[in-house]
C-alpha positions in Angstrom: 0.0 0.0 0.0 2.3 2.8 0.9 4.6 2.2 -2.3 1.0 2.5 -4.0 0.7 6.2 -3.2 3.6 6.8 -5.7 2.8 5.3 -8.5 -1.0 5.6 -7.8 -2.8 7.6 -5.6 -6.3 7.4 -7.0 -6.1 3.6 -6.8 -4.7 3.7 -3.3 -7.5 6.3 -1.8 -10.1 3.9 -4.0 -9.0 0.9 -2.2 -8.2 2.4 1.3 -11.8 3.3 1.1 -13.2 0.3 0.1 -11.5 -2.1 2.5 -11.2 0.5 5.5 -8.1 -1.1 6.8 -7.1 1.0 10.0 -3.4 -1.2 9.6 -2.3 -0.3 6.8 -3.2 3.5 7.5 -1.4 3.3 10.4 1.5 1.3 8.4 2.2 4.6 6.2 1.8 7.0 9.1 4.8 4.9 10.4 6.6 4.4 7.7 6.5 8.4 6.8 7.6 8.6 10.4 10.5 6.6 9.9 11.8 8.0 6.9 11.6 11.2 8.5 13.7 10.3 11.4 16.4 8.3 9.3 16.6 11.9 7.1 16.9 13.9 10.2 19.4 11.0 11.4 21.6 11.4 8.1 22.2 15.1 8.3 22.5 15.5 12.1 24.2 12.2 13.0 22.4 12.8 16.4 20.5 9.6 17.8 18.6 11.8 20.4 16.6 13.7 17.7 15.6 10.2 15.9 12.5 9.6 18.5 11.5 13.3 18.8 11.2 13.6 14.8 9.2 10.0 14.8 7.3 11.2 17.6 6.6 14.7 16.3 5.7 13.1 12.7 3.0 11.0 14.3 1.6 13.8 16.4 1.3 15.8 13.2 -0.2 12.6 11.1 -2.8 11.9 14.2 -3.8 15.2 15.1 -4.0 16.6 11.6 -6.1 13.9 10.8 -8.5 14.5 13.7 -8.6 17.8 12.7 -9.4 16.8 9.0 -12.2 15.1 9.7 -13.5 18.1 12.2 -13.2 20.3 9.3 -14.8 18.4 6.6 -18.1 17.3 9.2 -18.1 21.0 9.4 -18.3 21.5 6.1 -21.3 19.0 5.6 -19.0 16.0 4.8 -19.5 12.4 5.9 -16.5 10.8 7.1 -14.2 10.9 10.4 -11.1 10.5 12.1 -10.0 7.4 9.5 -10.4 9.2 6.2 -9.2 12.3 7.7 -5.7 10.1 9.1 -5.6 7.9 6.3 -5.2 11.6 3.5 -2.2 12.7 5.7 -0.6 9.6 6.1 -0.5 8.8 2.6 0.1 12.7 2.2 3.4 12.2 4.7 5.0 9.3 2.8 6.2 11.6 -0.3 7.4 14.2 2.2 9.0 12.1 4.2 10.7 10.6 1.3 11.8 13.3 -0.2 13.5 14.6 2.4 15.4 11.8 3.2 16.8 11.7 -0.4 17.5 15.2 -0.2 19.6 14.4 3.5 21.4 11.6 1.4 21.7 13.8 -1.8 23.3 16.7 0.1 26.0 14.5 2.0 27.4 14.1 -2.0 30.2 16.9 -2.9 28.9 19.5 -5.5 26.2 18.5 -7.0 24.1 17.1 -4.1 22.1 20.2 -2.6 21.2 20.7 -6.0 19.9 17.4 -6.7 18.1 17.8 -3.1 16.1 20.7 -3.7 15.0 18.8 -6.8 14.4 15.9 -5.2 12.6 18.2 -2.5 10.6 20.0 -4.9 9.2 16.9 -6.9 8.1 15.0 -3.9 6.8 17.8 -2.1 4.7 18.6 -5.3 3.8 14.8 -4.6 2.7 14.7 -1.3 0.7 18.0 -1.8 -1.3 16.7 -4.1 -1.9 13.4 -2.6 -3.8 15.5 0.2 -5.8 17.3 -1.8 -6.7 14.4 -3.7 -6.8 12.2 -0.2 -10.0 14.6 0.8 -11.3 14.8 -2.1 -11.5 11.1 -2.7 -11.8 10.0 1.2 -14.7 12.9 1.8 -16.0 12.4 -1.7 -16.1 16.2 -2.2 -14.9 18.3 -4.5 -11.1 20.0 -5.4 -12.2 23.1 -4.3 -13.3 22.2 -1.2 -10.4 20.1 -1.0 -8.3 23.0 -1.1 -10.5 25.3 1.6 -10.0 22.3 3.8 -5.9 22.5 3.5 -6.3 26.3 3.6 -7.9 25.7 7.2 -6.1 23.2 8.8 -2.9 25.2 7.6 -3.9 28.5 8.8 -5.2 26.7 12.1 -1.8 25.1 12.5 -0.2 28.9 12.1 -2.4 30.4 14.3 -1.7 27.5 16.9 1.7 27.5 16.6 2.1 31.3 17.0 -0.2 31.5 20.0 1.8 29.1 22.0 4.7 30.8 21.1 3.4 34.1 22.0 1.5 32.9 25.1 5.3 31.1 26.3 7.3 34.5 25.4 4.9 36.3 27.4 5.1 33.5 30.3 8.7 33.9 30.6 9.0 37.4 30.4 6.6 37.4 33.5 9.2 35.2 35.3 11.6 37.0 34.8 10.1 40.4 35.8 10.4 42.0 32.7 
C-alpha cells in the first residue's frame, strides 16, 4: 500500500476506502515517520533527535487527521477521524521521502544540494497533491473544497503554533520580571 501512493494515488485512496483497513493507514503513518527520522538521522548524526522527529511526525499525522475530519463534518461531509488520518498519512509518505533523499543527496560533494532541492521539490509537489486528492477522494467532495480544507487546517496550525509561542514568550518574560 504505501509504495501504491507513488505510482498511484487514486487507486490507493479507492481501495483504502473500500477495505477501511485502519493497519495499513497506520502502516504509512509509520513508515512516513521513519523516513523522517532516518533523514533527520543522516544530516545530524544525532541519535537523540531520531525519537523526537518520529514522535513529532506521528503527532502531526494523528492530530492533523482529527482535525481533517472536524473540518470536513463541518463542512457537511461524511467521514471521520479514519479518512481524515488515512489523506495525511499517505500525504506524509512523499514528504518524508523526499526529504530523506535530499539528506542523502546533500552529503554528495557539489552537485548534491542541488539534486536535493530537486528531489525536495518533486516530492513535495507529490505529497501535496496526494492531500488534496486524499480529501477529495476519502470525503468524496470536491477540489475546491479540498483546497478550503488545507487552507484551514494550515492557517489553524499557524495560528496555533504562533499563539503558543506568544503565550510562552509572554510566560517567561513574567518570570523574569520584565
Amino acid at each position: 500500500m504505501c509504495l501504491l501512493v507513488f505510482k498511484d494515488a487514486g487507486r490507493a485512496f479507492a481501495e483504502a476506502s473500500k477495505k477501511k483497513s485502519m493497519f495499513k493507514t497506520a502502516q504509512s503513518l509509520v513508515a512516513a515517520a521513519i523516513l523522517a527520522a532516518v533523514a533527520v538521522f543522516a544530516i545530524t548524526e544525532k541519535m537523540l533527535l531520531v525519537p523526537w522527529v518520529f514522535a513529532l511526525v506521528l503527532a502531526v499525522g494523528i492530530l492533523g487527521g482529527y482535525i481533517i475530519g472536524i473540518i470536513m463534518n463541518t463542512l457537511g461531509f461524511k467521514g471521520a477521524f479514519f479518512e481524515g488520518l488515512t489523506a495525511i498519512s499517505y500525504a506524509l509518505l512523499p514528504l518524508s521521502a523526499g526529504a530523506l533523499i535530499a539528506a542523502l543527496l546533500s552529503l554528495l560533494p557539489a552537485l548534491g544540494v542541488a539534486f536535493g532541492a530537486i528531489a525536495v521539490i518533486v516530492m513535495f509537489s507529490l505529497g501535496f497533491s496526494v492531500l488534496y486528492r486524499g480529501i477529495k477522494e476519502m470525503f468524496r467532495c470536491d477540489m475546491l473544497t479540498s483546497f478550503v480544507a488545507v487552507s484551514i487546517l494550515t492557517l489553524a496550525f499557524i495560528i496555533g503554533l504562533y499563539t503558543t509561542l506568544g503565550l510562552n514568550t509572554l510566560a517567561a518574560a513574567r518570570i523574569l520580571g520584565v
